[in-house]
Biopython code that builds the backbone (N, CA, C, O; Angstrom):
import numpy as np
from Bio.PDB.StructureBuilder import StructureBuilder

atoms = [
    (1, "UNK", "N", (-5.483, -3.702, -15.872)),
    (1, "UNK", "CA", (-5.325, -2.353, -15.349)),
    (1, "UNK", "C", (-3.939, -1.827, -15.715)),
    (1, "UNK", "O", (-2.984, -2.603, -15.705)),
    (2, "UNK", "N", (-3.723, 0.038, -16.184)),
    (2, "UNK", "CA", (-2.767, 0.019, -16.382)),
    (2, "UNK", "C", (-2.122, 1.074, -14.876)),
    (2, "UNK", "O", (-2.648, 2.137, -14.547)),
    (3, "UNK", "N", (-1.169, 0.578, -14.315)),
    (3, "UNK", "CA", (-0.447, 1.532, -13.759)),
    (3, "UNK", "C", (0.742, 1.406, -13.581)),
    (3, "UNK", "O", (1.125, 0.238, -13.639)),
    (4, "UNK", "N", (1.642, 2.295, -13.346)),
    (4, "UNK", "CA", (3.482, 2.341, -13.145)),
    (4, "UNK", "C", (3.846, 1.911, -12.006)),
    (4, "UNK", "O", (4.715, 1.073, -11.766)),
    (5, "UNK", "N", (2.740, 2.864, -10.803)),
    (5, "UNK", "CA", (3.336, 2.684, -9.492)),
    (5, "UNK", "C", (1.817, 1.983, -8.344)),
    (5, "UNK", "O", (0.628, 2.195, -8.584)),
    (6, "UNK", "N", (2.127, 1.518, -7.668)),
    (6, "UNK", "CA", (0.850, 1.295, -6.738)),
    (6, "UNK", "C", (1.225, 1.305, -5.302)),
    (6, "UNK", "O", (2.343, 0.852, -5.058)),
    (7, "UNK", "N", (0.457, 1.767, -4.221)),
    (7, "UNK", "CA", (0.715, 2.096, -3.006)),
    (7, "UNK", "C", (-0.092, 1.138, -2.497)),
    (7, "UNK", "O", (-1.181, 0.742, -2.912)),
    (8, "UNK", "N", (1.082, 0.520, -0.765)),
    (8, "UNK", "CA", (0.638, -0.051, 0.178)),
    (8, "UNK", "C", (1.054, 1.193, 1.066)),
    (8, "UNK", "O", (2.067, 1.890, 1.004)),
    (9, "UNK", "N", (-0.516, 1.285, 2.275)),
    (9, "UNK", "CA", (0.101, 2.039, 3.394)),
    (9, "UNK", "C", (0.517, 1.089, 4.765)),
    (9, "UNK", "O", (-0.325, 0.212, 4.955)),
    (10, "UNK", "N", (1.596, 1.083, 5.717)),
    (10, "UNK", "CA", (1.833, 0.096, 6.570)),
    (10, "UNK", "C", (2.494, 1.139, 7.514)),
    (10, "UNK", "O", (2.589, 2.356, 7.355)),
    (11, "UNK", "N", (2.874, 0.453, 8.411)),
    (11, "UNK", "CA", (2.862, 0.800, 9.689)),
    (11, "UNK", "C", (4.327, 0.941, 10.141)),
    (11, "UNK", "O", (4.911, -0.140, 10.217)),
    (12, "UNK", "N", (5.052, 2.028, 10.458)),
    (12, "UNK", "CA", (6.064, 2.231, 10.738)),
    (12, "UNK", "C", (6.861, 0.867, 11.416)),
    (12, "UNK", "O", (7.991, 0.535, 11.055)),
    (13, "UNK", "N", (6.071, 0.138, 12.463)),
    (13, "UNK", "CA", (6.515, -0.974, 12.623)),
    (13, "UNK", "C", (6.948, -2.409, 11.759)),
    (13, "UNK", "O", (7.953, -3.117, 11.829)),
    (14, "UNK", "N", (5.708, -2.494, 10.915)),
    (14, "UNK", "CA", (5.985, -3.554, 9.958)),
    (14, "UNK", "C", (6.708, -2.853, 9.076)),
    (14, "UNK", "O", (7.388, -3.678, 8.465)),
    (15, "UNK", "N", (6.898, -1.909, 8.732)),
    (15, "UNK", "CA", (8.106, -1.457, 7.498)),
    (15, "UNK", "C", (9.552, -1.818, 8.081)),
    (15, "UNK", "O", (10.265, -2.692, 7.586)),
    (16, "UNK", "N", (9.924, -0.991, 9.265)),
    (16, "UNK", "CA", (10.846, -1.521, 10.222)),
    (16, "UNK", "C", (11.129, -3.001, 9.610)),
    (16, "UNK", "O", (11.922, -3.205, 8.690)),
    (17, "UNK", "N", (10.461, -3.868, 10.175)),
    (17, "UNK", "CA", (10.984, -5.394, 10.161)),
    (17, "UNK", "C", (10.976, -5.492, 8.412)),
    (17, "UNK", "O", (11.924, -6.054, 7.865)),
    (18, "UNK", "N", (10.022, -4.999, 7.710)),
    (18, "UNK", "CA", (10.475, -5.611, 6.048)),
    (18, "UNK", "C", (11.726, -5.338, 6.171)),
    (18, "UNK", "O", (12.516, -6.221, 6.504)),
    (19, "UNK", "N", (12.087, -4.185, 5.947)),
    (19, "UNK", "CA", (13.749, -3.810, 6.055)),
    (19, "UNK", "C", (14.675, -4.615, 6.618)),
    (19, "UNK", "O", (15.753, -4.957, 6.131)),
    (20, "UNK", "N", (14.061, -4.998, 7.998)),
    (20, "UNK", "CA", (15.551, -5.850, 8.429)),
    (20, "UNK", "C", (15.330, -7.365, 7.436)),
    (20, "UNK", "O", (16.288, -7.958, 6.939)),
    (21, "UNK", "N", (13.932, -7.798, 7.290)),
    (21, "UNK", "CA", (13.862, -8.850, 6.604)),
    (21, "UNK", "C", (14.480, -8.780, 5.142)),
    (21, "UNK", "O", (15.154, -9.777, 4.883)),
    (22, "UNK", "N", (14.417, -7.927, 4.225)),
    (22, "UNK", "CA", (14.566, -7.096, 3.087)),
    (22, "UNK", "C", (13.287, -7.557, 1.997)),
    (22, "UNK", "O", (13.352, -7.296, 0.796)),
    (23, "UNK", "N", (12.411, -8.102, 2.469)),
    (23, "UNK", "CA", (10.935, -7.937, 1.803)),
    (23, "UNK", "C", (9.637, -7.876, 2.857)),
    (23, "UNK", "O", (9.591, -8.139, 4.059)),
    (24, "UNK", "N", (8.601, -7.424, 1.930)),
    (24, "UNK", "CA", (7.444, -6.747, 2.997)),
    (24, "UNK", "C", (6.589, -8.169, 2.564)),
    (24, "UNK", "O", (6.272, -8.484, 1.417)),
    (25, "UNK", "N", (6.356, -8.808, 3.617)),
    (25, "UNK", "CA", (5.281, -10.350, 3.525)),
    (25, "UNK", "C", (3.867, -10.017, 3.949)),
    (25, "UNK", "O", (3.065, -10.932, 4.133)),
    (26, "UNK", "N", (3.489, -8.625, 4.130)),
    (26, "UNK", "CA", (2.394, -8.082, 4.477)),
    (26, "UNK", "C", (1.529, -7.989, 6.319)),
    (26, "UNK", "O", (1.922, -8.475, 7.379)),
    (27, "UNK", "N", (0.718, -7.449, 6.117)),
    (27, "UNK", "CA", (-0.025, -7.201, 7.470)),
    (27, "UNK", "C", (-0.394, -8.368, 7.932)),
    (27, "UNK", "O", (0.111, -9.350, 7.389)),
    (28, "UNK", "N", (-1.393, -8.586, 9.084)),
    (28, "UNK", "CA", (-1.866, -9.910, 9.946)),
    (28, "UNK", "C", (-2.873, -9.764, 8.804)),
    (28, "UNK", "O", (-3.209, -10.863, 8.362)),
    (29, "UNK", "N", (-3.434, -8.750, 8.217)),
    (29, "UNK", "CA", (-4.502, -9.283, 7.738)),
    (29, "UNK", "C", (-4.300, -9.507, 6.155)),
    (29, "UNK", "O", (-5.110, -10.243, 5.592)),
    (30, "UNK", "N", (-3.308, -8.937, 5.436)),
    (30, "UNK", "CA", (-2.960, -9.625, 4.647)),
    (30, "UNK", "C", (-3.010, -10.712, 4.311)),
    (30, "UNK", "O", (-3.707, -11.205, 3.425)),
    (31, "UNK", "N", (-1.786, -11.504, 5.434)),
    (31, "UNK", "CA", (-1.607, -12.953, 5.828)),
    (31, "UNK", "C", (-3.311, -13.447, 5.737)),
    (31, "UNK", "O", (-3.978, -13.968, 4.842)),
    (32, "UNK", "N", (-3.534, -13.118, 6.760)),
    (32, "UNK", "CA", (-4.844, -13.548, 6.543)),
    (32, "UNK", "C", (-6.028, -13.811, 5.688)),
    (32, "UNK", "O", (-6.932, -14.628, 5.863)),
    (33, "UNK", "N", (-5.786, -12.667, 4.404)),
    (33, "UNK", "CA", (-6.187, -12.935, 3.389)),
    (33, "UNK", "C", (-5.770, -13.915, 2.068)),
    (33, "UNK", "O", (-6.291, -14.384, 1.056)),
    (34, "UNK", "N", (-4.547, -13.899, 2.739)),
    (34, "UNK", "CA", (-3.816, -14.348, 1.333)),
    (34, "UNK", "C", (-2.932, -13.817, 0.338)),
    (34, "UNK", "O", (-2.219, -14.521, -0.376)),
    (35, "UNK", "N", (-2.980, -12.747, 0.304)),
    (35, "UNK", "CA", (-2.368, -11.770, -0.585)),
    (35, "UNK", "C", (-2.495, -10.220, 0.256)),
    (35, "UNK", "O", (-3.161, -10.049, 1.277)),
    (36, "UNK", "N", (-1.663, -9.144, -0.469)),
    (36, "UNK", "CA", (-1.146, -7.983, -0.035)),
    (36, "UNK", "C", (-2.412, -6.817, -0.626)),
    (36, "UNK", "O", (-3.049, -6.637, -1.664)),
    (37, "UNK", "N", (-2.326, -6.317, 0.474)),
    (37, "UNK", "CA", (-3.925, -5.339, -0.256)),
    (37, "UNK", "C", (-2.950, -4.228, -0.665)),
    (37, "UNK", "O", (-2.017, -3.915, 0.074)),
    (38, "UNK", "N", (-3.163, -3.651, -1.813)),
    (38, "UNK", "CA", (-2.516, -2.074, -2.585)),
    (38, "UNK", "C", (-3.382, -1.517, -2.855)),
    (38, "UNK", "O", (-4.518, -1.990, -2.840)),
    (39, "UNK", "N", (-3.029, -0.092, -3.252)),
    (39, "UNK", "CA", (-4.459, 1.154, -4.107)),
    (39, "UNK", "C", (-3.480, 0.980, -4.835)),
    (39, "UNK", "O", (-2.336, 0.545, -4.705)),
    (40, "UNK", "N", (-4.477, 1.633, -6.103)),
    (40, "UNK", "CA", (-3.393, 3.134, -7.149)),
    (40, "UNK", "C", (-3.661, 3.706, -6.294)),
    (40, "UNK", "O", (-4.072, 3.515, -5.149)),
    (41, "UNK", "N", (-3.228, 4.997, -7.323)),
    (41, "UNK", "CA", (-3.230, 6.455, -6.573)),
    (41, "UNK", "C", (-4.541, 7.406, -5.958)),
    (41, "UNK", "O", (-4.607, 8.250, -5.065)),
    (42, "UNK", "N", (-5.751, 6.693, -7.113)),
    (42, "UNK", "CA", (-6.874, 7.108, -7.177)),
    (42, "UNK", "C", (-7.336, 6.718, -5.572)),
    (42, "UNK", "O", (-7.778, 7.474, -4.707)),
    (43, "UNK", "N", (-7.074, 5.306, -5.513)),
    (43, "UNK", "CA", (-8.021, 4.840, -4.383)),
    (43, "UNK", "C", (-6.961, 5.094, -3.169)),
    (43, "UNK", "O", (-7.199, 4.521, -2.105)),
    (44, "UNK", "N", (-6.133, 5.686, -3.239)),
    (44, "UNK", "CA", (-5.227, 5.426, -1.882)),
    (44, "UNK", "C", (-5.408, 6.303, -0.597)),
    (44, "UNK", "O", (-5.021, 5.967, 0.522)),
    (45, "UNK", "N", (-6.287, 7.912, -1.024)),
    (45, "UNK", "CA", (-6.181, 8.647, 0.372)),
    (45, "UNK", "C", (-7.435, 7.532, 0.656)),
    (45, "UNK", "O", (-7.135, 6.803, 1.602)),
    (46, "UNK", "N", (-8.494, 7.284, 0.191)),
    (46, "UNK", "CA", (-9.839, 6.707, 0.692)),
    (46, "UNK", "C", (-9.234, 5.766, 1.823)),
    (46, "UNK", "O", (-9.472, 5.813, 3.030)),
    (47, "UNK", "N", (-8.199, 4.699, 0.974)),
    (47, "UNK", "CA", (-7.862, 3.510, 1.737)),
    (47, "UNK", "C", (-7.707, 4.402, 2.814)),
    (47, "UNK", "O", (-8.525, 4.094, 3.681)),
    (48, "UNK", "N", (-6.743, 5.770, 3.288)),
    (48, "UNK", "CA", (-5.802, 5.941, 4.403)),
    (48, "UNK", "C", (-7.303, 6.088, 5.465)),
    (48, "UNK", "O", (-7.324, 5.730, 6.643)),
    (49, "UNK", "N", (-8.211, 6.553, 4.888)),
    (49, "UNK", "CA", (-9.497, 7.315, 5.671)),
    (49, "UNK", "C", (-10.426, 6.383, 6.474)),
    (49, "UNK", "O", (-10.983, 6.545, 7.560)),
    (50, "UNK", "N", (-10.416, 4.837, 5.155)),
    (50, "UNK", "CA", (-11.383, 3.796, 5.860)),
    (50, "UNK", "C", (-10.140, 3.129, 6.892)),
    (50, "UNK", "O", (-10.410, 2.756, 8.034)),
    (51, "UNK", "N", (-9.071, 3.061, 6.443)),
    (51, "UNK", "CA", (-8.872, 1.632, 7.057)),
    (51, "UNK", "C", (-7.265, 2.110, 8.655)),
    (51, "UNK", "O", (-6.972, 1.487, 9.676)),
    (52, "UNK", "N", (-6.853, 3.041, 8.236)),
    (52, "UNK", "CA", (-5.954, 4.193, 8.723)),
    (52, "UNK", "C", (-6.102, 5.490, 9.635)),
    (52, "UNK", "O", (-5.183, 6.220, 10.007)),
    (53, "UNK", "N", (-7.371, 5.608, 9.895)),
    (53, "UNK", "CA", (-7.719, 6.871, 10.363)),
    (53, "UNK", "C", (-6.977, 7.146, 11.868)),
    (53, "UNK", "O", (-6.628, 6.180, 12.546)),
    (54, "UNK", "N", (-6.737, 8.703, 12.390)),
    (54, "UNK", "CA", (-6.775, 8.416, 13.468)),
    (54, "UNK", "C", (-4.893, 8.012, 13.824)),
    (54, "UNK", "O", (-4.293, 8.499, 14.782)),
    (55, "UNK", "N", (-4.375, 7.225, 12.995)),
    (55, "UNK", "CA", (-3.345, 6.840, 12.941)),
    (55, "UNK", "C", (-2.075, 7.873, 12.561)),
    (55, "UNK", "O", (-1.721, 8.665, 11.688)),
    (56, "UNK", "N", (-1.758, 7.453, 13.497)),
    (56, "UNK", "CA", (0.148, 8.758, 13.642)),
    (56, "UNK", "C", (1.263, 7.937, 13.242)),
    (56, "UNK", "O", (2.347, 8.317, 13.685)),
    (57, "UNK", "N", (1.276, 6.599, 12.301)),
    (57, "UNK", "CA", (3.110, 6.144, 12.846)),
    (57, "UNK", "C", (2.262, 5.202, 10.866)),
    (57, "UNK", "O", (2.323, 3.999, 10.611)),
    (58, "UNK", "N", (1.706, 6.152, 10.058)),
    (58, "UNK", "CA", (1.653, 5.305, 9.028)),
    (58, "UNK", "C", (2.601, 5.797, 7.740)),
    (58, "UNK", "O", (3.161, 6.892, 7.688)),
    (59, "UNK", "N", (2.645, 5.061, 7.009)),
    (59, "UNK", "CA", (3.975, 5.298, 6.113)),
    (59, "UNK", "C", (3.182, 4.953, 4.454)),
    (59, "UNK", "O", (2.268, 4.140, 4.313)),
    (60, "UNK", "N", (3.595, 5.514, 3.689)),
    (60, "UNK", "CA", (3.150, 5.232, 2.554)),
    (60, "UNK", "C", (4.064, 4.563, 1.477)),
    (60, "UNK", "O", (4.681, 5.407, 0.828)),
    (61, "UNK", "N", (4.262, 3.541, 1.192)),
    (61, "UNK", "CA", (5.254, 2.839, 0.069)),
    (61, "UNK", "C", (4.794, 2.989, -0.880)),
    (61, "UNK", "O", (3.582, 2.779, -0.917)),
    (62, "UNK", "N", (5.507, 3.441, -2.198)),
    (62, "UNK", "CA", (5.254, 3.348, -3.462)),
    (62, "UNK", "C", (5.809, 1.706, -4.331)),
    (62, "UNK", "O", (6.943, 1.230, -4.277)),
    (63, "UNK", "N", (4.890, 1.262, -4.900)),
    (63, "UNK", "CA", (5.622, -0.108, -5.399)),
    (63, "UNK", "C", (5.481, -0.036, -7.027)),
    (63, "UNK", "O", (4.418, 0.207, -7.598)),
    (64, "UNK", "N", (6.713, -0.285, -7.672)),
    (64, "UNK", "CA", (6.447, 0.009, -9.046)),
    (64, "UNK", "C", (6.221, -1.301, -9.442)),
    (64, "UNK", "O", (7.117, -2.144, -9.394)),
    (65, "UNK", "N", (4.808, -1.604, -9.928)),
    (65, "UNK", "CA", (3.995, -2.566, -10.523)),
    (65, "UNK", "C", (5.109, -3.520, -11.758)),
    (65, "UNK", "O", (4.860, -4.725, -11.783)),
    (66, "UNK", "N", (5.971, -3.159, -12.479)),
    (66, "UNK", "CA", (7.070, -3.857, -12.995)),
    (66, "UNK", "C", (8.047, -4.958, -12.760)),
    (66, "UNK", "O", (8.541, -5.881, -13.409)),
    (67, "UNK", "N", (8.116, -4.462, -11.546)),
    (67, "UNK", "CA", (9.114, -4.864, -10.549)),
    (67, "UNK", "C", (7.983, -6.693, -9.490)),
    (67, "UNK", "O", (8.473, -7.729, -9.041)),
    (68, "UNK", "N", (6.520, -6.233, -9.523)),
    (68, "UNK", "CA", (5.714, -7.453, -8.895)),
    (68, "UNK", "C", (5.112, -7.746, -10.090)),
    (68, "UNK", "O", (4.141, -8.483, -9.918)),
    (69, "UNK", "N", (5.318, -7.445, -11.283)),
    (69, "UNK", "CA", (4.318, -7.938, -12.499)),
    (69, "UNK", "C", (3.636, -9.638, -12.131)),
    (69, "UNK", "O", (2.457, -9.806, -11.819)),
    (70, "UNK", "N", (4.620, -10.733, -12.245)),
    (70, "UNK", "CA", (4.101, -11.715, -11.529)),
    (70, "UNK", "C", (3.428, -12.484, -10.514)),
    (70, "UNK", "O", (3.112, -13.672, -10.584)),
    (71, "UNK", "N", (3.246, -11.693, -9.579)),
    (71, "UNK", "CA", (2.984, -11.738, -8.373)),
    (71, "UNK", "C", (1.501, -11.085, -7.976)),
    (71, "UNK", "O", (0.782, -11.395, -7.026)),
    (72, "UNK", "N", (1.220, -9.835, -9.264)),
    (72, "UNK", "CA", (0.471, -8.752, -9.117)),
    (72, "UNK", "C", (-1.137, -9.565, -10.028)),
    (72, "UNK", "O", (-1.220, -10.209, -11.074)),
    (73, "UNK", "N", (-1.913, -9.240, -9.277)),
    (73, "UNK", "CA", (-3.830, -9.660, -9.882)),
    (73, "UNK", "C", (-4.299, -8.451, -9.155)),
    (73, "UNK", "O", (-4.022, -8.021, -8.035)),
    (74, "UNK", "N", (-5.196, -7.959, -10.230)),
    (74, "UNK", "CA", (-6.731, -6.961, -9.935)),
    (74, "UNK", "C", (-7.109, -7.923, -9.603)),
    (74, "UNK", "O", (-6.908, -9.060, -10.032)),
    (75, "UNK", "N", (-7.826, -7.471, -8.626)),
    (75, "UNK", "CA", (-8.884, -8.023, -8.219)),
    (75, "UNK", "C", (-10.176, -7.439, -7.554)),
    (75, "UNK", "O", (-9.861, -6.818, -6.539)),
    (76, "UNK", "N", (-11.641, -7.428, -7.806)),
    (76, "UNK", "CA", (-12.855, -6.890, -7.084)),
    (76, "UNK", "C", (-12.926, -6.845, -6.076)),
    (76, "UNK", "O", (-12.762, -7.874, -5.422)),
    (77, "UNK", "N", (-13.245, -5.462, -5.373)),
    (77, "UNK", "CA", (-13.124, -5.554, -4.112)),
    (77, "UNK", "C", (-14.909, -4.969, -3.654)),
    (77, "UNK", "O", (-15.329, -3.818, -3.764)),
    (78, "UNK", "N", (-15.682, -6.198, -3.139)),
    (78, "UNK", "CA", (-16.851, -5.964, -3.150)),
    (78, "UNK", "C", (-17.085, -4.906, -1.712)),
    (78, "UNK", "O", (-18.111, -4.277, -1.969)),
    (79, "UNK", "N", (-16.711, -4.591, -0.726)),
    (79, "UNK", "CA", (-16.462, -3.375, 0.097)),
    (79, "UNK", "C", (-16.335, -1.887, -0.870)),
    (79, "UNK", "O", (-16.701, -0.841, -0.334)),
    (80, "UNK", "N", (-15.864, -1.858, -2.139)),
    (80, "UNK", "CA", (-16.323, -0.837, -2.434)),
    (80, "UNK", "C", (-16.181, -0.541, -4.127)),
    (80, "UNK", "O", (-15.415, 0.136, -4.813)),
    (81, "UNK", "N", (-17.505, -1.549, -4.441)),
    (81, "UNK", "CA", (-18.539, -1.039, -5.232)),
    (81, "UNK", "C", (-17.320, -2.413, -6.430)),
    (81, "UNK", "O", (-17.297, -2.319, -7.657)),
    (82, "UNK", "N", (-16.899, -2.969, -6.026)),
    (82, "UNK", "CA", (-16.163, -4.356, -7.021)),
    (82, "UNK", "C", (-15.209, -3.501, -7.849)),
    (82, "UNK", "O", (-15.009, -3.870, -9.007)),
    (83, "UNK", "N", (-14.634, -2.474, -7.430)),
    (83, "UNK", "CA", (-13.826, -1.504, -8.072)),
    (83, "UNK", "C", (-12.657, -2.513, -8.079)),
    (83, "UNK", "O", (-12.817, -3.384, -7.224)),
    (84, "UNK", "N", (-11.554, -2.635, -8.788)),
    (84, "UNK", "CA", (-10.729, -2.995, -9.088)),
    (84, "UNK", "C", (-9.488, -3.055, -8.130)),
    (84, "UNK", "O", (-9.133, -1.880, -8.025)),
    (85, "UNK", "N", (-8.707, -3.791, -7.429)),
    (85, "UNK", "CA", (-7.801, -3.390, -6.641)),
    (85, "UNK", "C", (-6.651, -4.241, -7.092)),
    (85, "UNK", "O", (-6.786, -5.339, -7.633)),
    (86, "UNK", "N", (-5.384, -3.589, -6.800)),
    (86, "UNK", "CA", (-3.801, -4.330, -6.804)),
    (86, "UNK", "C", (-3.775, -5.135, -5.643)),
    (86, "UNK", "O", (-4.208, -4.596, -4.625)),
    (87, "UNK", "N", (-3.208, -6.764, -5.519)),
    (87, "UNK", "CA", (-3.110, -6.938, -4.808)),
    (87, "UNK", "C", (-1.976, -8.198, -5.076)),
    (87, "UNK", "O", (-2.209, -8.990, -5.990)),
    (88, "UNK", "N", (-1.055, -8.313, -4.456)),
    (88, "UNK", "CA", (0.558, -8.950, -4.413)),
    (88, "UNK", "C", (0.154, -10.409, -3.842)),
    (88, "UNK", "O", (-0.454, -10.343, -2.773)),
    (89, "UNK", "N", (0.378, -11.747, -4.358)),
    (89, "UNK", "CA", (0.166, -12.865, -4.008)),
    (89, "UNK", "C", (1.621, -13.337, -4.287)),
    (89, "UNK", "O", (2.042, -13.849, -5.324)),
    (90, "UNK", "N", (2.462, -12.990, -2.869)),
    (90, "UNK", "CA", (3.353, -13.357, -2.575)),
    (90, "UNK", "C", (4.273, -11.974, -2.020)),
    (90, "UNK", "O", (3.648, -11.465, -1.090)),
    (91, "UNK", "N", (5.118, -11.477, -2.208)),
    (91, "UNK", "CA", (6.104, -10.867, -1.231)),
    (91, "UNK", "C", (6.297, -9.436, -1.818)),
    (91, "UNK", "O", (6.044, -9.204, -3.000)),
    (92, "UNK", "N", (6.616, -8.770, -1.213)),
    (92, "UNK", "CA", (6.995, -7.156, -1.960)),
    (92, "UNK", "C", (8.662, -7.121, -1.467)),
    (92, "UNK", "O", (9.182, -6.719, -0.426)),
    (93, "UNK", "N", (9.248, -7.743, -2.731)),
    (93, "UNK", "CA", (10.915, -7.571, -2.519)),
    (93, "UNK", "C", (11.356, -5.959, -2.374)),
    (93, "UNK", "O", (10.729, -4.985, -2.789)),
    (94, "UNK", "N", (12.650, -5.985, -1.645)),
    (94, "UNK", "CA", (12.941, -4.003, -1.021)),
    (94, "UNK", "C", (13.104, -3.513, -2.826)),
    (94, "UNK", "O", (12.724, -2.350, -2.960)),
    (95, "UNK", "N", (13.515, -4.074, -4.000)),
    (95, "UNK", "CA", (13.956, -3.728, -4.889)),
    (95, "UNK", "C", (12.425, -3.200, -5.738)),
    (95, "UNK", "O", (12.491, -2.440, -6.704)),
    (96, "UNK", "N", (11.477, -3.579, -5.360)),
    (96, "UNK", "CA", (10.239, -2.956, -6.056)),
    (96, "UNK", "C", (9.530, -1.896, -5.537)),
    (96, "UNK", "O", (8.433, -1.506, -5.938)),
    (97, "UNK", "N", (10.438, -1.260, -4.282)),
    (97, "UNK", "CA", (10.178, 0.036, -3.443)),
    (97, "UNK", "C", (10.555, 1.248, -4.288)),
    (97, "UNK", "O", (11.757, 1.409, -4.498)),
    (98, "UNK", "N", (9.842, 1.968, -4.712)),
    (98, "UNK", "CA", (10.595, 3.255, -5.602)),
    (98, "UNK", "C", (10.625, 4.145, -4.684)),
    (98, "UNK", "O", (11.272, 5.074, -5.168)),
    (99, "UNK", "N", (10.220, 4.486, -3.361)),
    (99, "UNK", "CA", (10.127, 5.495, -2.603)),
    (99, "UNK", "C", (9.064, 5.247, -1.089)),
    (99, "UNK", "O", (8.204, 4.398, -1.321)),
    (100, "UNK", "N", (9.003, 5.702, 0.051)),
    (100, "UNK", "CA", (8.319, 5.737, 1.541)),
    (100, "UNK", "C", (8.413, 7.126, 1.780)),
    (100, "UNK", "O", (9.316, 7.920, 1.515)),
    (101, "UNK", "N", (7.239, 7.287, 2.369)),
    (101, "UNK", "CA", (7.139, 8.341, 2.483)),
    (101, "UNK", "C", (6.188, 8.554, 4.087)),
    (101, "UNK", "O", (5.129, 7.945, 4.235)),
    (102, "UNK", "N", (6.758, 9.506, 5.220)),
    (102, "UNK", "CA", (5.107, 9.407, 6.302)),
    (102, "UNK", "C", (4.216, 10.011, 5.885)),
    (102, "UNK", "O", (4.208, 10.786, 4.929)),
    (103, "UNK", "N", (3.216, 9.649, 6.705)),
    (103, "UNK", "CA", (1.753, 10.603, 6.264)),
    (103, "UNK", "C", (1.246, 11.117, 7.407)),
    (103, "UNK", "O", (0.344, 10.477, 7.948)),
    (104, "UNK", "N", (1.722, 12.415, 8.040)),
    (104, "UNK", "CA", (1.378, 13.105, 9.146)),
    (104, "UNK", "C", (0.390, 13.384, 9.271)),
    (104, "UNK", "O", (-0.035, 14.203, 8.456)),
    (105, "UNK", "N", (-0.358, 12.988, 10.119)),
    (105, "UNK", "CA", (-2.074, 13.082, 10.421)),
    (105, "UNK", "C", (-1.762, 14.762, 10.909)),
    (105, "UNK", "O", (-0.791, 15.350, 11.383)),
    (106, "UNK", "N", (-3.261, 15.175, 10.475)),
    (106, "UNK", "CA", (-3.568, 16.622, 11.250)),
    (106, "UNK", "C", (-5.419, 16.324, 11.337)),
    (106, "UNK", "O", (-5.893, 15.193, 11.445)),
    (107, "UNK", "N", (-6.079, 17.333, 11.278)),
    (107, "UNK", "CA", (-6.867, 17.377, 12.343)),
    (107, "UNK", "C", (-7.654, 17.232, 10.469)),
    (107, "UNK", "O", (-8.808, 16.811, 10.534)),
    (108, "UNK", "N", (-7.318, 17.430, 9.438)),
    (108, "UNK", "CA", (-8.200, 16.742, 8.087)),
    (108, "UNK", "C", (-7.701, 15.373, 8.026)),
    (108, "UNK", "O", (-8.724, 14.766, 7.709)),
    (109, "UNK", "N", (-7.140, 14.846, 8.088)),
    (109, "UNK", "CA", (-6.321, 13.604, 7.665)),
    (109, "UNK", "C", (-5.040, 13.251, 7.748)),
    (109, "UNK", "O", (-4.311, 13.799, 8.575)),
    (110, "UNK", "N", (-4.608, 12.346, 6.958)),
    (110, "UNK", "CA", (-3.267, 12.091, 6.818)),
    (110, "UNK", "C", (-2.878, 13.327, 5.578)),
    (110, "UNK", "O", (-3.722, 13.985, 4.970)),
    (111, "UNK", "N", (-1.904, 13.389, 5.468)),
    (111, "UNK", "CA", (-1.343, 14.320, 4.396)),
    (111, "UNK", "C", (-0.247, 13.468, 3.926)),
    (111, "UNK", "O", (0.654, 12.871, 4.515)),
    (112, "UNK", "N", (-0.679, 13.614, 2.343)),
    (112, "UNK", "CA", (0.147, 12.974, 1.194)),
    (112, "UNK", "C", (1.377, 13.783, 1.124)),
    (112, "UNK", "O", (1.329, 14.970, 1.447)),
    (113, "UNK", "N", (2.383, 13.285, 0.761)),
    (113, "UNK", "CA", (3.633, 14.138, 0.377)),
    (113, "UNK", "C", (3.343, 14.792, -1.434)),
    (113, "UNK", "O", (2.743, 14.284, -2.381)),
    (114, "UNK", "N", (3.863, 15.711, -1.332)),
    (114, "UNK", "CA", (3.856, 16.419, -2.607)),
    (114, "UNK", "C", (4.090, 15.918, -3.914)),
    (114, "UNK", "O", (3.472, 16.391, -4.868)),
    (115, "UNK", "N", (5.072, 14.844, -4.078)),
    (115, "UNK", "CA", (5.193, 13.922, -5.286)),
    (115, "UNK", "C", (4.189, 13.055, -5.428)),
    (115, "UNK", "O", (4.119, 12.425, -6.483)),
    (116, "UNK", "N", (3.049, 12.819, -4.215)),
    (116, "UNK", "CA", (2.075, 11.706, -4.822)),
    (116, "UNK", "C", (1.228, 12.024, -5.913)),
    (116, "UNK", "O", (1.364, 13.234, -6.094)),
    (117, "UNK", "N", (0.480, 11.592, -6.675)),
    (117, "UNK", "CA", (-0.484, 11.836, -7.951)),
    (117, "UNK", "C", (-1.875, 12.253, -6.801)),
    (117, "UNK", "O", (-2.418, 11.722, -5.831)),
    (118, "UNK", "N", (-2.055, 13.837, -7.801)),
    (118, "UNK", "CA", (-3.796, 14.006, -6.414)),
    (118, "UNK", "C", (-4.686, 13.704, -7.907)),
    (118, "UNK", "O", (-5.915, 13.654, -7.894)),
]
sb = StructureBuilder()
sb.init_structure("model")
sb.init_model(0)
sb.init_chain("A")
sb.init_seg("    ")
for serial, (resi, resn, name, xyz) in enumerate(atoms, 1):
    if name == "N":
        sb.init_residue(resn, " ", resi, " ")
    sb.init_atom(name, np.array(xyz, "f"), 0.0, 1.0, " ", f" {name:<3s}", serial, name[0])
structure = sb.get_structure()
């Protein structure tokens, strides 16, 4: 897959602690999986809709795929349709952050900030 940048959305709280930690080791369910779930850009409002909804305190990280090249596998994600997903098997260091951004819910959704790719 080719992309520059790829988005995790997380939770004002767990961003909080990456920061004080200075890398993001992912969600409970991450952990739980094994690795760090990401979109591109394509799949990322969907992610905010299935898995985010409803939610007021979510944050959007941009991660430039360069920066986790090693770390980084597509992988099928049979939940929707074996489409291809980014996903980090191992840590998201603060230095592969190109940008955070919130995503203020309103009564359509979350709302992307203006620099994201629509």
């Amino acid at each position: 897959m080719e992309a520059k940048e790829i988005y995790k959305l997380v939770s004002q709280k767990e961003w909080s602690g990456a920061q004080e930690a200075g890398e993001y080791s992912g969600s409970e369910l991450d952990k739980k999986d094994g690795f760090i779930h990401l979109s591109t850009a394509s799949q990322c409002k969907q992610t905010a809709r299935l898995h985010y909804g409803g939610r007021e305190d979510v944050l959007l990280v941009e991660v430039s795929t360069e920066k986790v090249r090693r770390s980084l596998r597509w992988d099928p994600a049979p939940s929707r349709n074996n489409e291809l997903f980014p996903h980090i098997y191992g840590v998201i260091p603060m230095d592969a952050v190109t940008r955070v951004a919130p995503l203020p819910l309103t009564a359509d959704g979350h709302t992307f900030p203006s620099w994201f790719p629509s």
